[in-house]
C-alpha positions as CSV (number, residue, x, y, z in Angstrom):
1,X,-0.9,-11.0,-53.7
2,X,-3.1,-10.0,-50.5
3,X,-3.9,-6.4,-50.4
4,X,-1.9,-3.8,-48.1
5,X,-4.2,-3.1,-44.6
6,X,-5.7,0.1,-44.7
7,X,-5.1,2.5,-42.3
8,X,-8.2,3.2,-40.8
9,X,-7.8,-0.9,-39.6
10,X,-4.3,-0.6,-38.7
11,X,-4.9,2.2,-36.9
12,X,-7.4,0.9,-34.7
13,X,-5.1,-2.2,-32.7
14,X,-3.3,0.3,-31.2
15,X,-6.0,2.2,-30.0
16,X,-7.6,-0.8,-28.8
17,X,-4.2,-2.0,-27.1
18,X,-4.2,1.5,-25.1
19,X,-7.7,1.4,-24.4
20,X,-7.2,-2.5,-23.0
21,X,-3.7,-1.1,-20.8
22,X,-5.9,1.9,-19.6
23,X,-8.6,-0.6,-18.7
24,X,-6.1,-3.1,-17.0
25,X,-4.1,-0.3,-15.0
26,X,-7.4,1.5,-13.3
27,X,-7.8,-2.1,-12.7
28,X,-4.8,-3.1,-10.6
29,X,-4.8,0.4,-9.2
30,X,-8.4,-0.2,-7.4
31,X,-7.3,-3.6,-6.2
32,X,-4.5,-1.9,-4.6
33,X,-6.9,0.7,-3.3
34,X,-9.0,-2.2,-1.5
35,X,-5.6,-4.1,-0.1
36,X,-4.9,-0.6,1.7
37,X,-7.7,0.1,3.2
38,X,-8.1,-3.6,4.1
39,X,-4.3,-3.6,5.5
40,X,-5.0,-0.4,7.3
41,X,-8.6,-1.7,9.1
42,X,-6.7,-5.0,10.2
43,X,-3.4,-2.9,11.3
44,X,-6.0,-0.5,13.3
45,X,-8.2,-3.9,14.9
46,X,-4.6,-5.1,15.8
47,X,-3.6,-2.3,17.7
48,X,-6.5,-1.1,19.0
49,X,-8.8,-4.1,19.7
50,X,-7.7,-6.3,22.7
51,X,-3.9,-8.0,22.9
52,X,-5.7,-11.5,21.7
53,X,-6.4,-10.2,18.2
54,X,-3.0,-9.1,17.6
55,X,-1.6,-12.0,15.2
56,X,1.3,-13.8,16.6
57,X,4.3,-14.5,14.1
58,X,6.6,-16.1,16.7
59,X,8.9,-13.5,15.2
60,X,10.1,-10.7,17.7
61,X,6.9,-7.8,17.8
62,X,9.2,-4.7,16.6
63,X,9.9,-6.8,13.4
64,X,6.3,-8.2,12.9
65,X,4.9,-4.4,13.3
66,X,8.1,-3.2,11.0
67,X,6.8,-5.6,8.1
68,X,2.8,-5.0,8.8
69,X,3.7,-1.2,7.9
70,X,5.8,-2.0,5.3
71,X,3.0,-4.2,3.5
72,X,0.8,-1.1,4.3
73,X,3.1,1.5,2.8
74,X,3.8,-0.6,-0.4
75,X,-0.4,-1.4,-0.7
76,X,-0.8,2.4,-0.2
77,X,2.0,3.5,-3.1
78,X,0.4,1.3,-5.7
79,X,-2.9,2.1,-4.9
80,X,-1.9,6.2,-5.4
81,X,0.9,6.3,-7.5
82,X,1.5,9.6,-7.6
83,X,0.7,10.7,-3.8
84,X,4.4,9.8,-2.8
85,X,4.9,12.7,-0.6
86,X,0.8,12.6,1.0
87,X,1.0,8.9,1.3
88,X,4.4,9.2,3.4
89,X,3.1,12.1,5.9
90,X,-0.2,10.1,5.8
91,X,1.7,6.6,6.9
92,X,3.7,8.1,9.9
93,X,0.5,10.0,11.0
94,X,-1.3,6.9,11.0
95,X,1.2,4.9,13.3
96,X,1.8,8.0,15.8
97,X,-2.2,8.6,16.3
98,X,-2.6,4.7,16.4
99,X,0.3,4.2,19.2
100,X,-1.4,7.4,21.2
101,X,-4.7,6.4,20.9
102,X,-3.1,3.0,22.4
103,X,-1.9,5.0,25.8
104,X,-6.3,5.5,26.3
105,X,-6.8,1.9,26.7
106,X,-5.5,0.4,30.1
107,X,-4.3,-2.8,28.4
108,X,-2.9,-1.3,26.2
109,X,0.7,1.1,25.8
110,X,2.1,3.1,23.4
111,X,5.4,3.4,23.1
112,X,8.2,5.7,20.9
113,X,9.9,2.2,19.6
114,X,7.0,0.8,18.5
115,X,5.8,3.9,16.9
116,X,9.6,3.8,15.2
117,X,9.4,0.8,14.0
118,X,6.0,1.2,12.4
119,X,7.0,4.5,11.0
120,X,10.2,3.6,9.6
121,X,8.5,0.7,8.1
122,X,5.7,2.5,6.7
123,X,8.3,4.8,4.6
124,X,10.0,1.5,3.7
125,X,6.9,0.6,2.1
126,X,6.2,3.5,0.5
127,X,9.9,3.5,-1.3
128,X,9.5,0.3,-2.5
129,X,5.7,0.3,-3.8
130,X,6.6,3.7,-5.6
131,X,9.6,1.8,-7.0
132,X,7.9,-1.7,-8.3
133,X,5.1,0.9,-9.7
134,X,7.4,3.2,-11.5
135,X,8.8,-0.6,-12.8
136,X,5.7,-2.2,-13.8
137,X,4.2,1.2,-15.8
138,X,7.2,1.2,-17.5
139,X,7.3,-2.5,-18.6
């Protein structure tokens, strides 16, 4: 008859188990961190840089910049998972100063439906990234 585990050895799995999750969680977390930042450089080059390095989709522009800032919003939520309200104020800042800064370059215009469309999906973003995170931590 085999002999019952101890628990000093049974207590260590779990403790391993946590310390692997912990481990796999900071991660997914800084991945997200460098998808943001990456998302937010190549959204900034896009608008800023000249009309030629703005990616063309072949869908209409309001949805292509709706879905670039709702890919940004969702990178940002799972990269700070508990910056809901900062990463909100934070996305909407980001498209207004990056449709004004727009108005400085003579090729360039900024306009209140494009800065709409960016901000509304920004926020969509954020809802949704705070959302699959909540999911996936919870799983």
């Amino acid at each position: 008859m085999p002999c019952p585990p101890d628990k000093a050895a049974s207590s260590e799995k779990p403790a391993v188990r946590a310390g692997e999750s912990r481990y796999k969680s900071k991660m997914l977390t800084n991945f997200w961190r460098v998808v943001a930042w990456v998302l937010l450089i190549a959204i900034a080059i896009a608008t800023l840089g000249p009309i030629g390095f703005r990616p063309a989709t072949g869908e209409p522009p309001q949805l292509e910049r709706l879905f670039a800032y709702v890919l940004l919003g969702g990178a940002f939520a799972l990269a700070y998972p508990r910056q809901f309200l900062v990463i909100s104020i934070g996305i909407v800042a980001v498209a207004g100063a990056l449709e004004a800064l727009q108005l400085v370059d003579p090729g360039r215009h900024g306009q209140l439906p494009d800065f709409i469309a960016k901000a509304v999906g920004g926020l969509i973003g954020v809802f949704c990234g705070t959302v699959l995170g909540r999911f996936v931590r919870q799983s």
